[in-house]
C-alpha positions as CSV (number, residue, x, y, z in Angstrom):
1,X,-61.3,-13.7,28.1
2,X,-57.4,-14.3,27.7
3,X,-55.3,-12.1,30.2
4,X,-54.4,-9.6,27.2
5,X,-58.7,-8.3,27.5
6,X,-59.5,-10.3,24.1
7,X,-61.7,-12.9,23.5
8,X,-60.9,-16.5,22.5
9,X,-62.7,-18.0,19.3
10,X,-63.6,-15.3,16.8
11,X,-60.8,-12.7,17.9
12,X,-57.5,-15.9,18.3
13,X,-55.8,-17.9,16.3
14,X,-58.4,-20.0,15.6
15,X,-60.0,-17.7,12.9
16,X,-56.9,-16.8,11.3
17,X,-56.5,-13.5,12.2
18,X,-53.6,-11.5,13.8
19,X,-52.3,-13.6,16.4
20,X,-52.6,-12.5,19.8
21,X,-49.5,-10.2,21.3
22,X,-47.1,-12.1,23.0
23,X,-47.8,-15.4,20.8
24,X,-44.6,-16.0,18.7
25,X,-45.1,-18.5,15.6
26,X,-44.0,-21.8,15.3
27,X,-39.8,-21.5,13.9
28,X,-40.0,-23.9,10.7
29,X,-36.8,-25.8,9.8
30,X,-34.9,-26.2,6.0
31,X,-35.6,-28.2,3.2
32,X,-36.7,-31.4,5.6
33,X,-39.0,-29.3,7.7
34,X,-42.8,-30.2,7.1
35,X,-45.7,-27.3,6.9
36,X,-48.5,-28.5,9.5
37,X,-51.8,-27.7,7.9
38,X,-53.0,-24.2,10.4
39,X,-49.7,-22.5,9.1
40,X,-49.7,-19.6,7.2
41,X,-47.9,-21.3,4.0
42,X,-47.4,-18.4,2.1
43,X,-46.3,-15.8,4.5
44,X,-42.9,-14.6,5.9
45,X,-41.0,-17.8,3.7
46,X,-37.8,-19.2,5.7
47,X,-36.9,-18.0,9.0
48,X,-33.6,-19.6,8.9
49,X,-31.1,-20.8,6.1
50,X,-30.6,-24.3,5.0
51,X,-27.7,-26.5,6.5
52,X,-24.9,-26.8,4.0
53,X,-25.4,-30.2,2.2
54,X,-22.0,-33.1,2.4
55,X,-19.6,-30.5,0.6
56,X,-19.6,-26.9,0.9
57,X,-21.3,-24.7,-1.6
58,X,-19.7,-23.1,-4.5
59,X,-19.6,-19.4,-2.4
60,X,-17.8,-20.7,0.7
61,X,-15.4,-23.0,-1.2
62,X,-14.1,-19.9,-3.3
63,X,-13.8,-18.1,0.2
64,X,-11.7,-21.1,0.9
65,X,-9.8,-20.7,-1.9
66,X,-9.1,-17.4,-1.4
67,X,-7.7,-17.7,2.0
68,X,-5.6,-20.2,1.3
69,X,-3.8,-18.8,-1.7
70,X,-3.5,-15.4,0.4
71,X,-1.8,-17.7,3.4
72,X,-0.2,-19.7,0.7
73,X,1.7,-15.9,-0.5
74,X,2.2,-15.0,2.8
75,X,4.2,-18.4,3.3
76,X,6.4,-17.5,0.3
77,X,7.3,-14.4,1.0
78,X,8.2,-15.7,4.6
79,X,10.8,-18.0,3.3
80,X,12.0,-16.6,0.1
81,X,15.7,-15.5,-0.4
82,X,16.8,-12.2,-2.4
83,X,19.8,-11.0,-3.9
84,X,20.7,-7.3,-2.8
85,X,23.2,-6.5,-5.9
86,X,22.7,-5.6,-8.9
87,X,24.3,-8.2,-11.5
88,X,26.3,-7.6,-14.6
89,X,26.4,-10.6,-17.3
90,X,27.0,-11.7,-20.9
91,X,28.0,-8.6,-23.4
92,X,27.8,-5.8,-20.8
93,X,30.6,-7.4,-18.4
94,X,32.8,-8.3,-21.5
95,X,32.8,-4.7,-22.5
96,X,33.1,-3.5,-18.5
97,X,35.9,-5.1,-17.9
98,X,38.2,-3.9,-21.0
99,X,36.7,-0.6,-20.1
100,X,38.5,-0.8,-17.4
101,X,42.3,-1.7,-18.8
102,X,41.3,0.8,-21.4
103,X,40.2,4.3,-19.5
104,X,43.8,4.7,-17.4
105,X,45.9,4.5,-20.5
106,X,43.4,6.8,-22.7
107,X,43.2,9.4,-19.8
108,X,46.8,9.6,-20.2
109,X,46.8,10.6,-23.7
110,X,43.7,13.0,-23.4
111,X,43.4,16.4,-22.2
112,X,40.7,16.5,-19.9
113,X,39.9,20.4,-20.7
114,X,40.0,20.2,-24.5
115,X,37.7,16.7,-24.0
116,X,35.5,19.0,-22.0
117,X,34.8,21.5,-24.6
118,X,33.8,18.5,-27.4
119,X,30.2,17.5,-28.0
120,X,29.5,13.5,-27.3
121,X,29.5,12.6,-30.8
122,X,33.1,14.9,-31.4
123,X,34.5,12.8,-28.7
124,X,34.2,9.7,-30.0
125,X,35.4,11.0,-33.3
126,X,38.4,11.4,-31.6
127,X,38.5,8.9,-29.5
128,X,38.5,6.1,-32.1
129,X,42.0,5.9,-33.3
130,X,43.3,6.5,-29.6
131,X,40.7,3.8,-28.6
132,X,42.4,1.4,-31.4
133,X,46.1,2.1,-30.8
134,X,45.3,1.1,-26.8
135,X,43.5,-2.3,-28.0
136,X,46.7,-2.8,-30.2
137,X,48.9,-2.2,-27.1
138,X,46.3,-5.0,-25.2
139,X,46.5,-7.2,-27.5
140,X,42.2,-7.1,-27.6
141,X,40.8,-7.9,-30.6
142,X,37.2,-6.7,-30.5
143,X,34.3,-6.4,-33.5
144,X,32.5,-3.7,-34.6
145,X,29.8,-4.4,-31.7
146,X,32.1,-4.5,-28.9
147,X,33.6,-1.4,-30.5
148,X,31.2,0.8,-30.5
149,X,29.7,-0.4,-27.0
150,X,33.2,0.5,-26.2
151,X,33.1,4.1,-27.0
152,X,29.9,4.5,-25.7
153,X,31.0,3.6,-22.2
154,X,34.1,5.7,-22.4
155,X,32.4,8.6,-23.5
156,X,29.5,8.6,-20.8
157,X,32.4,7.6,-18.3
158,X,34.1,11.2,-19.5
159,X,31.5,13.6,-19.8
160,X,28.2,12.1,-19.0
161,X,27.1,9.9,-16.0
162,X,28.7,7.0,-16.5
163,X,26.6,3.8,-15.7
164,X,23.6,5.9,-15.5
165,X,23.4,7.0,-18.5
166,X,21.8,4.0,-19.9
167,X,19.2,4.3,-17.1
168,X,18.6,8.1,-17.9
169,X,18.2,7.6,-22.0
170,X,15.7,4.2,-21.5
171,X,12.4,6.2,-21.4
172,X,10.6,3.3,-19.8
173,X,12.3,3.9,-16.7
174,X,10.5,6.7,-14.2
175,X,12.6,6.4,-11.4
176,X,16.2,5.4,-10.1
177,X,17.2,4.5,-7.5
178,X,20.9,3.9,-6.4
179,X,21.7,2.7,-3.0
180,X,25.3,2.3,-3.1
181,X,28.1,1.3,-5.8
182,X,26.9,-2.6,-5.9
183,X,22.6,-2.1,-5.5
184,X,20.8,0.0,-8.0
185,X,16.7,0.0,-8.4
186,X,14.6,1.3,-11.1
187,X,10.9,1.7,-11.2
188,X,9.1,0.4,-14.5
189,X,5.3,0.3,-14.9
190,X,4.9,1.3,-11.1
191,X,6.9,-1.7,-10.1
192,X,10.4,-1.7,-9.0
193,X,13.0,-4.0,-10.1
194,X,16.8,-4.3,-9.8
195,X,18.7,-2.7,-12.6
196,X,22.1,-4.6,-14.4
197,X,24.3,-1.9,-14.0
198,X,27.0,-1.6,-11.2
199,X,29.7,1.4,-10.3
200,X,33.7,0.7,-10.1
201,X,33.3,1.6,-6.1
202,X,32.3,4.5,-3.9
203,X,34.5,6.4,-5.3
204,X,33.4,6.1,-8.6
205,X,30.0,6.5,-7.6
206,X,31.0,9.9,-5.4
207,X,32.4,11.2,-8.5
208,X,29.1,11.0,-10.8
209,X,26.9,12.2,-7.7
210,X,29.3,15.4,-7.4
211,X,29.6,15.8,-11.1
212,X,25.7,15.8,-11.3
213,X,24.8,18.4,-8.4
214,X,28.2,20.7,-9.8
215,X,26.0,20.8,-12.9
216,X,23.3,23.2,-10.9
217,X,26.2,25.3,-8.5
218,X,25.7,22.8,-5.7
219,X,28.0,20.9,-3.4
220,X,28.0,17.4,-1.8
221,X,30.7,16.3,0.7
222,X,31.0,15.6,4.1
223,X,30.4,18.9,5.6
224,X,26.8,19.6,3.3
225,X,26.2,15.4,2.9
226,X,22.4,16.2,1.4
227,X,21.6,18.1,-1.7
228,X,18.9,18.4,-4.1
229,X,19.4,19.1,-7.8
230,X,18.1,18.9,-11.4
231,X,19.3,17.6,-14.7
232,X,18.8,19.3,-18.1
233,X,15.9,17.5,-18.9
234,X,14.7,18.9,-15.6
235,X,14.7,15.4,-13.9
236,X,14.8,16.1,-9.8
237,X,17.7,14.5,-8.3
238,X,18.4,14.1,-4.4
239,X,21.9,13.2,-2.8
240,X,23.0,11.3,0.6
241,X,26.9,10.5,1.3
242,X,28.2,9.2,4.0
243,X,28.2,9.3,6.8
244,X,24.5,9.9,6.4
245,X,24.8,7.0,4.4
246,X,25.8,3.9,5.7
247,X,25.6,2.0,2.3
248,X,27.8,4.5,0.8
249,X,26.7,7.6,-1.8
250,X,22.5,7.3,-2.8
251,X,21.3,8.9,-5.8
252,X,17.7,9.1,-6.3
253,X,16.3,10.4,-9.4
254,X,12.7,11.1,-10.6
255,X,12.6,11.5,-14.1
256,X,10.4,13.0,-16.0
257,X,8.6,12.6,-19.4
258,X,10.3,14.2,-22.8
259,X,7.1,14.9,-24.4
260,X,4.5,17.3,-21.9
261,X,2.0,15.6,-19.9
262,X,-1.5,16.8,-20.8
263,X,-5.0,16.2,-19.2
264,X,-6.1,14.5,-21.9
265,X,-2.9,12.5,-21.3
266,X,-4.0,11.2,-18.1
267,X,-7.4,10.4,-18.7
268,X,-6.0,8.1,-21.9
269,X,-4.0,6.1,-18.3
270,X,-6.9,6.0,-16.9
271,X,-5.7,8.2,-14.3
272,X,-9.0,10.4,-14.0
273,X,-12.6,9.8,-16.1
274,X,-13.6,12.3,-19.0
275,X,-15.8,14.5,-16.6
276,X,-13.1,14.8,-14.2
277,X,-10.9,15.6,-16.9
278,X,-13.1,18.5,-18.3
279,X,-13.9,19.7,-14.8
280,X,-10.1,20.0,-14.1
281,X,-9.2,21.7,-17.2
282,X,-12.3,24.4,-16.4
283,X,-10.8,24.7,-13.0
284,X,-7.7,25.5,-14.4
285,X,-8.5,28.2,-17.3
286,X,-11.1,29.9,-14.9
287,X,-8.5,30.8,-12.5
288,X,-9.2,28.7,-9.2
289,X,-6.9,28.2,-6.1
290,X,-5.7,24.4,-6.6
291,X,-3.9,22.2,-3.8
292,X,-2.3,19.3,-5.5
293,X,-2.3,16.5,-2.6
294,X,-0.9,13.0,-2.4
295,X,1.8,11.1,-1.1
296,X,5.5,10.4,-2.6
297,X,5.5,8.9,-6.3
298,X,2.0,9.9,-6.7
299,X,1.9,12.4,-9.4
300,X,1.8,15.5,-8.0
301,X,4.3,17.4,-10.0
302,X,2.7,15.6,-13.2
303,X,-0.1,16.9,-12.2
304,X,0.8,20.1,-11.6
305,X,2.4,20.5,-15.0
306,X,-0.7,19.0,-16.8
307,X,-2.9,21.3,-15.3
308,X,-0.6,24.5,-16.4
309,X,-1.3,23.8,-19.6
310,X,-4.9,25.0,-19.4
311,X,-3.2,28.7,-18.1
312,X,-4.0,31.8,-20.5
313,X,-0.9,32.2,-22.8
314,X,-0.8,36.2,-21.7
315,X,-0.8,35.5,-17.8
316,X,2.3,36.6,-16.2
317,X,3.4,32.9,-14.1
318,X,6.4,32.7,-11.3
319,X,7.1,29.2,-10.2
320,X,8.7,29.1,-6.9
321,X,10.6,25.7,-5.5
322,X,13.4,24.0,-4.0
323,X,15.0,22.3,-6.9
324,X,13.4,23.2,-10.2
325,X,11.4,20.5,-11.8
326,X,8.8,22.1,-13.0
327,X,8.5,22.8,-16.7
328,X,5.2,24.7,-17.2
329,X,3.7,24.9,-21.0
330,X,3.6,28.9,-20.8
331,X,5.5,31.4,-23.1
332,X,5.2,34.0,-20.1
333,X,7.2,32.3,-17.4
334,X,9.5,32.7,-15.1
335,X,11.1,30.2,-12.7
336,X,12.6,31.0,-9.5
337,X,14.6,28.6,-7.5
338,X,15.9,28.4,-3.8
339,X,19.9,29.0,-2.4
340,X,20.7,26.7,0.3
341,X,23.2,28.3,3.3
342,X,27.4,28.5,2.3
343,X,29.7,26.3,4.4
344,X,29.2,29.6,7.3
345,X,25.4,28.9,7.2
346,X,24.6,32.2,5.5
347,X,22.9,33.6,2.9
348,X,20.0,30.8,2.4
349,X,17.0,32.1,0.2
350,X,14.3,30.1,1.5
351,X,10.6,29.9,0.1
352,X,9.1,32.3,2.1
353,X,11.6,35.2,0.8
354,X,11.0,34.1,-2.9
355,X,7.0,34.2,-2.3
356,X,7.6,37.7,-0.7
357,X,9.8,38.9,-3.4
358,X,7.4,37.2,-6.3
359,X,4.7,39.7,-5.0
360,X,6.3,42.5,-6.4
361,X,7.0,41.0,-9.5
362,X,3.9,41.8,-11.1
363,X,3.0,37.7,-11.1
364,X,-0.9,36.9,-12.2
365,X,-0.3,33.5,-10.8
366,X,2.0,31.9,-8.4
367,X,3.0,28.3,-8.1
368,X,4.7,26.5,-5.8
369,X,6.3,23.4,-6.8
370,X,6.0,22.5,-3.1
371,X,4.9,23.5,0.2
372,X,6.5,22.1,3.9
373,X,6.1,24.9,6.4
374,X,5.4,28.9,7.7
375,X,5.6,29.8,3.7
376,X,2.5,28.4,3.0
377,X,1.0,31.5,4.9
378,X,2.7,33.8,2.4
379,X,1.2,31.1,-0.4
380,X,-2.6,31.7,0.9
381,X,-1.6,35.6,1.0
382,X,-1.2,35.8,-2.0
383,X,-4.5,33.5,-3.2
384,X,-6.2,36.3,-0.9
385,X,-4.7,39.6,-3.0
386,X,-5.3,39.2,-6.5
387,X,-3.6,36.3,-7.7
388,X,-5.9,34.2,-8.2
389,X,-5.6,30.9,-9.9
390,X,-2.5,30.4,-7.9
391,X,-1.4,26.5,-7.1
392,X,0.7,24.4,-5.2
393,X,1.5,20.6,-4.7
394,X,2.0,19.3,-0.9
395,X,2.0,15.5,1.2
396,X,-1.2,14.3,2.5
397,X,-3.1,11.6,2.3
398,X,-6.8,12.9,1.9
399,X,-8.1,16.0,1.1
400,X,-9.0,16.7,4.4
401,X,-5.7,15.7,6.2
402,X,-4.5,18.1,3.5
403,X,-6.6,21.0,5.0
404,X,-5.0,19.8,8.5
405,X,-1.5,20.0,7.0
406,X,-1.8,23.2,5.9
407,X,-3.3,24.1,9.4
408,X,-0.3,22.5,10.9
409,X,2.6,24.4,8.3
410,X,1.0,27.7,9.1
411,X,1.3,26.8,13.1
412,X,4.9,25.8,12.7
413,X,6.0,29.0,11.6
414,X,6.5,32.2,13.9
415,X,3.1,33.7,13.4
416,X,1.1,34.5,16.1
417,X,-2.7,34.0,15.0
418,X,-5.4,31.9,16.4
419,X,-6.1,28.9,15.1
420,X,-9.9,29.5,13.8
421,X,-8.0,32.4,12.1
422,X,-5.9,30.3,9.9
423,X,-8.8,27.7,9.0
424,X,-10.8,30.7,8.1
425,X,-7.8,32.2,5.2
426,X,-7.3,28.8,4.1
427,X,-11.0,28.4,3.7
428,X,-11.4,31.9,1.7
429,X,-8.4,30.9,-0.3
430,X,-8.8,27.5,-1.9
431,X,-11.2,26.6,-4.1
432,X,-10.3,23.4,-4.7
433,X,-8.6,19.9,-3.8
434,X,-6.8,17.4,-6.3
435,X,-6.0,13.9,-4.5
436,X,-4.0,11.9,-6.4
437,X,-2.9,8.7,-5.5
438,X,-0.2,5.8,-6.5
439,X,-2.4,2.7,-5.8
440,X,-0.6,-0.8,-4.6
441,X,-0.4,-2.2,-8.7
442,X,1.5,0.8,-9.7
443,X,-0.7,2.9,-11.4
444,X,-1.5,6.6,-10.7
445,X,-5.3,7.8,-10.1
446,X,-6.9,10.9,-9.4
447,X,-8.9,9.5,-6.1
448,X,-10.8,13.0,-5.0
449,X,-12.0,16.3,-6.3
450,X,-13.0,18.1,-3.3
451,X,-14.5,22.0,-2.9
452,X,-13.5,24.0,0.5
453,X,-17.1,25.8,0.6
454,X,-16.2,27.8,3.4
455,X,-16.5,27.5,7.8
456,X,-18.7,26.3,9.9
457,X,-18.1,27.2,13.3
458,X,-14.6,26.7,13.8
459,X,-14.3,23.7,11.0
460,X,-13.5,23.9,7.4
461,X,-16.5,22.4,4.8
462,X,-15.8,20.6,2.2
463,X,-18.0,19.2,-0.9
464,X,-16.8,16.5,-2.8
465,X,-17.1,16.4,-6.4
466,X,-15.5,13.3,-7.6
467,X,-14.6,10.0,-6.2
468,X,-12.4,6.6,-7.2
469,X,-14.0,3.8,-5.9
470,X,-12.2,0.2,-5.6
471,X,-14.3,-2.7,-6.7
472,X,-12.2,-5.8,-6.9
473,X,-8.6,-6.5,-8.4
474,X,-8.2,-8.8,-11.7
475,X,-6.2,-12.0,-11.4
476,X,-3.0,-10.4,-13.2
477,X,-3.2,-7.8,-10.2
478,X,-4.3,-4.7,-11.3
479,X,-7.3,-2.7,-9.5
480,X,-10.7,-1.9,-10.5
481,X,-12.6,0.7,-9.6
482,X,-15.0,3.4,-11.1
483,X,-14.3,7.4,-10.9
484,X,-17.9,8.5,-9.8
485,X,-19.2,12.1,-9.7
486,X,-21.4,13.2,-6.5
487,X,-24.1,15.0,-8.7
488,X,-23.6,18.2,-6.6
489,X,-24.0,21.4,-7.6
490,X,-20.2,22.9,-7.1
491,X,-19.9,25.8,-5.2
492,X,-17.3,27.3,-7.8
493,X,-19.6,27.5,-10.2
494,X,-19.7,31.1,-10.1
495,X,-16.1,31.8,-10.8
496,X,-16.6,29.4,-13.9
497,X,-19.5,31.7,-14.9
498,X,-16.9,34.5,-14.8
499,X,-15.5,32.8,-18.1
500,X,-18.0,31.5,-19.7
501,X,-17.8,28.0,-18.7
502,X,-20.5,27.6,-15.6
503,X,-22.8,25.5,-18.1
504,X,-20.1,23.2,-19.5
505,X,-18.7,22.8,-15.5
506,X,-22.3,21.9,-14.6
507,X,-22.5,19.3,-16.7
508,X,-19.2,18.1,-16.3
509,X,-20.0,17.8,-12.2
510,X,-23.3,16.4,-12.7
């Protein structure tokens, strides 16, 4: 009897049965190991992986492969060399420079009201024989190109935004950025890339960022060196002068599409799939809380707009923000902008008094083109009394550092509530959360679609509907991912049986 209380010979090894406990089997070797004649041949196959022959295999060598081209980038970047300024070439710098000998002597024959009063195309009218008598007093002979290039500059110099007026009218340009008279950045397909225009000096450039924010009855100088403002086309613009500055007067602006952004828009980019697409538009029509989240450039305010469409045409809507940007696709509404303090530091209208005041507008929905502090209390207020359908845009990077945020806006303000009392009326109040993300190639995705369900305890609960997931990145750069749906049963379903639409929401969730 072994020590173990079994019998050797028809109960061990020798019968092929179990093995004893405690008796580990023989490890066998790779390719060059040999099977002795007891083992069990066809059970448990290889214990252990095969050395790698002379010459790695085909996996590991592309692992190679990858690393090295990853170091060999990091290398480049480490020892390349870029220019800071904008450059001006060719045609362009022909036509700057008699700009130049030109504009004094016409501004001398013009006056500047009656120029004021003239349409773009009226001004050149009568620009063109002033324009030729100055070229005759040069001595510059230019052709019928160079001419009209000419007046073109003159004109925007006079009543538009002088170099950036090329920038604004190019509608492949989403974003620019000026940093200084000499460096000037635009963003193009997501990436950003150094624009040929440059500015006489600062004090050219001064004069188009004051003539732009003048536009909307603000100010920029040194005593109020920030402002935000707004084109006509509705393009958000934000100004820094020195000595806030240190590079000299920075314009950024964020342009915004002509033509409205739609849903269906967005799925064509491949922002968001057709499910999430329907489910939005549902969430939209059948009045639920949104909170637009993501970070800057992301797509918020796109998104935002996109999803007014889906608003009933007879719904009373106030949008409330800073600088107006917003350009909702409704017949009924009304947009309401903020007043930053006079040179006393009185009389600022902030937010918080415009969400106040909205309440007694009659408003079925409110918007906010964005929320940064105490007035996103009055915000969830008013999700809580009857407006539903109500929705906002604010930074975060995940829906539920989103839910924090909000938390932590409420906290900064003067309210004295406990904590578990605030998670509790943002957890009644929202319905639902719209990530959207700006993703390293450029392109803009809808990441998350999360429910708030309600609390637990002292915590927030959250279902999430729909997900991006990355899968790799293609050799020109761009990412790849799938938009997959967690084929849960969404808690707002109810509110979209309200309207009609619970069965077409299911499906669309599913």
């Amino acid at each position: 009897m072994s020590a173990f209380g079994r019998k050797n010979g028809a109960g061990g090894m020798g019968s092929g049965a179990r093995p004893q406990f405690g008796v580990a089997k023989p490890m066998r070797g790779g390719a060059g190991g040999s099977k002795a004649a007891g083992d069990d041949a066809d059970e448990g196959g290889e214990q252990f992986p095969p050395l790698p022959e002379e010459g790695a295999p085909a996996a590991e060598g592309a692992g190679n492969d990858r690393n090295s081209d990853a170091m060999a980038r990091l290398s480049e970047r480490m020892n390349a060399t870029h220019s800071g300024d904008s450059e001006v070439g060719g045609f362009e710098a022909s036509v700057h420079k008699i700009k130049e000998q030109v504009l004094p002597r016409l501004l001398e024959r013009v006056d500047p009201e009656a120029a004021a009063t003239l349409s773009k195309d009226e001004l050149s009218e009568e620009f063109r024989p002033i324009i030729m008598e100055v070229l005759a007093e040069l001595k510059v002979t230019l052709n019928r190109r160079e001419q009209f290039a000419l007046e073109k500059v003159l004109v925007d110099e006079l009543l538009g935004f002088g170099p950036l007026e090329e920038l604004l009218n190019d509608p492949d340009v989403s974003d620019i950025m000026v940093n200084g008279p000499d460096q000037t950045y635009i963003e193009k397909s997501g990436k950003l890339v150094l624009a040929p225009i440059r500015f006489r000096d600062e004090g050219h450039l001064f004069q188009i960022a004051q003539r732009i924010v003048n536009q909307v009855g603000r100010r920029v100088d040194q005593t109020t060196p920030l402002a935000d403002a707004r084109l006509k086309d509705g393009s958000r613009v934000n100004v820094i002068v020195p000595p806030l500055s240190l590079r000299g007067t920075a314009i950024s602006i964020r342009k915004f599409s002509e033509k409205p952004i739609t849903l269906d828009m967005l799925q064509g980019f491949g922002s968001m799939s057709e499910k999430m697409c329907t489910a939005l538009k549902i969430a939209g029509a059948c009045r639920m809380n949104i909170v637009i989240s993501g970070g800057t450039g992301s797509g918020k305010t796109t998104m935002l707009n996109a999803l007014s469409k889906m608003i009933d045409p007879g719904e009373r809507v106030l949008t409330i923000e800073d600088a107006a940007e917003l350009r909702l696709q409704q017949p009924h509404w009304l947009p309401l902008e903020t007043r930053p303090p006079n040179l006393e530091g009185q009389g600022a209208i902030t937010i918080g008094d415009l969400v106040k005041n909205a309440l007694r507008m009659r408003p079925d929905r409110i918007i906010l083109g964005e929320i940064r502090g105490a007035e996103c209390f009055d915000l969830l207020a008013a999700m809580n009394t009857g407006h539903d359908g109500s929705m906002c845009t604010l930074h975060a990077n995940s829906p539920r550092e989103c839910l924090g945020r909000m938390e932590n806006m409420i906290l900064m303000g003067d309210i004295k509530i406990p904590k578990e009392a605030i998670s509790r009326q943002i957890a009644e109040s929202v319905d639902l959360i719209v990530q959207v993300k700006r993703l390293r190639d450029g392109s803009r995705r809808t990441t998350n679609i999360t429910e708030v369900i309600g609390m637990e305890g002292d915590v927030i609960v959250t279902q999430e509907l729909f997900k991006f997931e990355y899968l790799d990145e293609s050799e020109d750069g761009k990412i790849m991912g799938e938009f997959r749906s967690s084929g849960l049963r969404p808690y707002t379903l109810e509110k979209a049986r309200q309207f009609g639409f619970d069965q077409a929401y299911l499906e669309a969730c599913l």
